[in-house]
N, C-alpha and C positions, 0 to 999 in steps of 0.2 A: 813302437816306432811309428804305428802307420797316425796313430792318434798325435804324435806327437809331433807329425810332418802336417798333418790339418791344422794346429795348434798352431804353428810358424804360421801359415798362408794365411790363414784369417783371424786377424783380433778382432774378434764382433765386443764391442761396446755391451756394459751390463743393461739389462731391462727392467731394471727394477725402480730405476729413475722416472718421474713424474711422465704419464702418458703411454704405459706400458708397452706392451704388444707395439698395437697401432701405429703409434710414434716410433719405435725402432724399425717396423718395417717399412713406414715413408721415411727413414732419413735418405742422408745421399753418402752415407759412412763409407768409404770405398771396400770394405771387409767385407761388411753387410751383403751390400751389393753380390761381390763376388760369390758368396755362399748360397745367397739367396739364388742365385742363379746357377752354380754347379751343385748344392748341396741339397736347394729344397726339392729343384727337379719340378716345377710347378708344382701344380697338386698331386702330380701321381705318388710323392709320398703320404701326401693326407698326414702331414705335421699340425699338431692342435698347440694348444697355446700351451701345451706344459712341455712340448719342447723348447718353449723359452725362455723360460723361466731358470734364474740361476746366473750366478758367473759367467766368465766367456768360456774355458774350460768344461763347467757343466754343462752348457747349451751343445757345445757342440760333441760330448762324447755321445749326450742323447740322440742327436741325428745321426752321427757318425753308426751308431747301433744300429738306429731305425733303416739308415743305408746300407747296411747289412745284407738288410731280408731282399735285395733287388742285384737284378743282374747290372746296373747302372753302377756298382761300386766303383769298379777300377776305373773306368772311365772316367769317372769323378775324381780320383784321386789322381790318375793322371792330368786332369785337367786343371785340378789345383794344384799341383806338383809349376806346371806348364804359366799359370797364373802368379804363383809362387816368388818365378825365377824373374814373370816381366814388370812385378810391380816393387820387389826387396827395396830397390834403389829409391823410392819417393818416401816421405814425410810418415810417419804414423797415420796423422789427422788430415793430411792430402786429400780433395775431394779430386774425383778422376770422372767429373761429366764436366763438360763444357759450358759454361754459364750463356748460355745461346739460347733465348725465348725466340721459338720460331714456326710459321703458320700462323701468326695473331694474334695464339694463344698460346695459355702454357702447357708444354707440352714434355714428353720424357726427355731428360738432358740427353744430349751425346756418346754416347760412350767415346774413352781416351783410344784412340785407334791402335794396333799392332804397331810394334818396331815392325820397319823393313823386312827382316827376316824371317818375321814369324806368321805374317797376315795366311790366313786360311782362307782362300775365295772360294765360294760357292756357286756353283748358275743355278740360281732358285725359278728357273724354267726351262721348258723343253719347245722343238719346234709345233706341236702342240697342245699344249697349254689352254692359249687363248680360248679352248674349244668346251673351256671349264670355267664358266663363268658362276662366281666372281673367282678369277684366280689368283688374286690378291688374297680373298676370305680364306680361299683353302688354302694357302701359301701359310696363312696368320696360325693357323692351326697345328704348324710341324715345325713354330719357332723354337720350341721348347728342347725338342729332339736336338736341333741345330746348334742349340747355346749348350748343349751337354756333351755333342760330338765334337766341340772345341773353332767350329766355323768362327772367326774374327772377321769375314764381311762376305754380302749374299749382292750376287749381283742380280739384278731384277732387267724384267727387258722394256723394250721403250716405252716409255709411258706414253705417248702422246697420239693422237686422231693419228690415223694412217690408211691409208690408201689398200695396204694389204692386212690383214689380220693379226700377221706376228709383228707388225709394228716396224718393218723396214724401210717402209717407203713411207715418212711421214710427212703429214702437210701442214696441218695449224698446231704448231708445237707448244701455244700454251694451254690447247686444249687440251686435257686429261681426261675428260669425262667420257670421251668417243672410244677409248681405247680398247681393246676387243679382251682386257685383263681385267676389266674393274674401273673404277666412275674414282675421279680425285678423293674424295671421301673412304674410301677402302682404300687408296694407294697408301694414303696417309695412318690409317689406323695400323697399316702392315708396317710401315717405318716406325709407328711408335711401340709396335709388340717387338719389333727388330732391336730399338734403341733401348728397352726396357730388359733384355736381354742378353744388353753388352755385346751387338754387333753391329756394324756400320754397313751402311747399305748405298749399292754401287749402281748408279742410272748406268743404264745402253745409252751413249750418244752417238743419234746416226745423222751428221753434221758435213756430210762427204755430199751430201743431193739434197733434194728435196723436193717431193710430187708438188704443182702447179694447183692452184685451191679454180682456176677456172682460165678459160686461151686469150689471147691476145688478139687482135684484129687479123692476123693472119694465120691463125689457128693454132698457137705455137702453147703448150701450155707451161707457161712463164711469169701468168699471174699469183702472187700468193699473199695468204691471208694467216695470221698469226691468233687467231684466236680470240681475240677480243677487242672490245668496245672501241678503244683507242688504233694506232698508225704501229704499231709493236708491231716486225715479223713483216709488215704486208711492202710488199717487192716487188719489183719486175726485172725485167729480162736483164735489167742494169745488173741484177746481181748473180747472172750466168756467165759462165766461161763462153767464150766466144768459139768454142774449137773443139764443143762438144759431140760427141758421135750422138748421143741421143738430139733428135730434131728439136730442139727448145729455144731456138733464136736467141739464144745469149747475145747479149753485147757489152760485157766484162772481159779482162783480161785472160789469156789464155792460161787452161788448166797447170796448175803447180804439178798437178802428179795424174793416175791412170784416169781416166773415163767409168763412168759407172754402168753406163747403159738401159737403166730401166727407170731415169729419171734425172731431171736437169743437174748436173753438177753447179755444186756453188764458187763461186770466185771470194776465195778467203784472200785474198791481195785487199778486199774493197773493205775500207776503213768501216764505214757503217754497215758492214755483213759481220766483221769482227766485233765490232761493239755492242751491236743487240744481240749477237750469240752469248757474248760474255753478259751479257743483261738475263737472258732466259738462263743460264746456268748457273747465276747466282739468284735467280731466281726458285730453281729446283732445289738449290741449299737453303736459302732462306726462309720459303715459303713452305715447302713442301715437307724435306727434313731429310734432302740425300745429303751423302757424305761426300762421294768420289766418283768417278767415272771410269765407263771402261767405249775406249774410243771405233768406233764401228769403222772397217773398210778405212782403215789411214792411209794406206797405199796410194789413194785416192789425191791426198794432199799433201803440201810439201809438212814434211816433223816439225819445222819450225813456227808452224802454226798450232799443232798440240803444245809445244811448248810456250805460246803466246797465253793459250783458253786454261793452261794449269797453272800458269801464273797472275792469272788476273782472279781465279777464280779457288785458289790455296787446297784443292781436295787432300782429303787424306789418305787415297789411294790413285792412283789411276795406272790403266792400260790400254795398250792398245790391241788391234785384233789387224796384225799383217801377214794376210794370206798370200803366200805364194806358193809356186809349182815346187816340186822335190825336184834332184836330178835324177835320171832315170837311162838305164845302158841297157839297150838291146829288150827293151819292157822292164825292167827290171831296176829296182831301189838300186842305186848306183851306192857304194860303199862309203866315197866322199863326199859329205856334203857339206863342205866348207863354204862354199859360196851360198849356200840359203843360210847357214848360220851367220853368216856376215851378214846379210841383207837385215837381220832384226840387229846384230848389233849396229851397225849404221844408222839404223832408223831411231833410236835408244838415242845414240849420240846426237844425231839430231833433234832431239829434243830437250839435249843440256840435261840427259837424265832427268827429266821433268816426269816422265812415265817409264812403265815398265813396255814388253810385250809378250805375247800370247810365245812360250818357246813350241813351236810348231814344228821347228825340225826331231825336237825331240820325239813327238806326238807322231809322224810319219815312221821315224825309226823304231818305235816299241813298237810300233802296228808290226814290222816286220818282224822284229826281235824275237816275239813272240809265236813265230811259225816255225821256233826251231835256229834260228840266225842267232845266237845268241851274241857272236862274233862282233855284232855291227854295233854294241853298245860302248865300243874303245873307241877311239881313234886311234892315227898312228902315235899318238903320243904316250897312250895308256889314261887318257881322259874321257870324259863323257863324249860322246859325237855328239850331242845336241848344242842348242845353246847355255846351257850351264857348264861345257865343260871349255 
């Protein structure tokens, strides 16, 4: 049975056809792919060419043995059990990368993104990280583990020149090379060990501020610089909220949503702050090799401007990250917290479902749950209390 559930999930193409080996393992056969990536395990099986050799049947009883002798089985079978079910529905000879030449050159196609339900997001960093340079290189090195623990997309954190280290305060956003993770050139060779892998990979965009590249005549710092040779990104105070608590002499439109405080908010009303945004983040897909995004501090701005940047810019995944307080009685996790779970659904809605968000009431409620409360995982309905129920 269990050979005979491998045998569904992948029809890998004979290799005995002109080009051997070599040639089967650069096609773009979607079987291929899949195996290659749940089955071969990189090199840690140290598969030789006479596992190839043969029928599709024979090829894969020899690995399926060889998968054996490793604690990686079930894993693998579940993850092809998991591949199984998401790919039945397309063509035999369906190719499932994205015919997308992108970076200038050619580079690993796309992988076809998760359905909805099934995406597995990853934070493929911590708040220190950066402090592991390149942490892009080392990042490249634990792709392997990642595509066999069934991850479908790794969120990476901001790429760009910034002010602070972990990348939250950023100021010349098409600069990639300053970033305290890794120089454009590793960010990119990480996206194509990602996409070679069969996982899509999610920029941090943090599009709510942005640090001043140098001050204004009145010392307000409002001037900014986008990172290159040309007029891309470079601003002033035109493209501040006017009503910002951080001192930045904005004179843009007043803030859509909270104040950020440790750097100019930007005024997403201003047509040209919308459109070279939408310019750098199809630029992060097209040049670079992201898939999706995940939206930093949205709170910040009204949803209907996430909804504008994932419509002009088609991701295959997107989130957002909207942090708000728990309710809390007498110091204490307050039971109901229907109103913070409405606040992310409202903000969802206001994005025309264009993005997901971070379920953080869930995430406050297990923190308690787990001290013995086990109670506070119903509501009164006998549903989940967070936002999934």
């Amino acid at each position: 049975m269990t050979i005979q559930c491998i045998s569904i999930s992948f029809s890998v193409p004979s290799v005995s056809k002109p080009g051997g080996l070599q040639a089967w393992k650069g096609s773009k056969h979607k079987d291929w792919q899949l195996l290659r990536l749940r089955a071969k395990a990189c090199d840690k099986l140290q598969l030789t060419s006479a596992h190839w050799v043969g029928d599709r049947n024979t090829c894969l009883f020899k690995i399926w043995s060889k998968i054996s002798t490793h604690t990686i089985r079930s894993s693998v079978l579940v993850s092809a059990k998991k591949d199984a079910e998401r790919f039945h529905h397309h063509s035999e000879n369906e190719v499932h990368v994205r015919p997308e030449i992108h970076g200038r050159k050619t580079r690993p196609g796309r992988p076809e993104p998760a359905s909805p339900p099934d995406h597995i997001l990853f934070q493929g960093f911590n708040w220190e990280s950066h402090s592991k340079h390149s942490w892009y290189t080392d990042l490249k090195g634990k792709v392997c583990d990642l595509a066999i623990a069934g991850i479908t997309d790794v969120w990476l954190p901001p790429p760009s020149q910034s002010v602070d280290k972990q990348g939250y305060l950023p100021s010349q956003l098409y600069n990639l090379d300053q970033s305290f993770y890794g120089n454009e050139t590793e960010l990119k060779d990480l996206i194509d060990e990602l996409h070679e892998h069969g996982i899509c990979c999610i920029a941090d965009i943090v599009i709510n501020h942005r640090s001043g590249w140098r001050q204004d005549s009145a010392g307000h710092w409002n001037i900014f610089e986008g990172g290159t040779p040309d007029k891309r990104l470079d601003w002033g105070p035109w493209a501040v909220v006017d009503n910002d608590i951080y001192d930045s002499g904005g004179k843009g439109h007043h803030d859509s949503g909270e104040s950020y405080g440790a750097a100019p908010d930007l005024d997403h009303t201003s047509k040209q702050v919308q459109d070279e945004l939408t310019d750098w983040l199809n630029w992060l897909k097209a040049e670079i090799g992201f898939d999706g995004w995940r939206f930093d501090f949205v709170k910040g701005y009204a949803p209907t401007y996430t909804q504008l940047y994932c419509e002009r810019t088609n991701p295959t995944f997107a989130v957002g990250e909207l942090w708000t307080s728990l309710s809390y009685v007498n110091g204490r996790l307050a039971g109901n917290q229907n109103f913070h779970r409405q606040q992310l659904c409202d903000w969802i809605d206001g994005t025309n479902a264009c993005s997901c968000a971070f379920d953080f009431t869930t995430k406050g409620i297990l923190q308690a749950a787990l001290q013995g409360e086990h109670w506070r995982l119903r509501d009164d309905h006998g549903k989940p209390s967070g936002l999934i129920g």
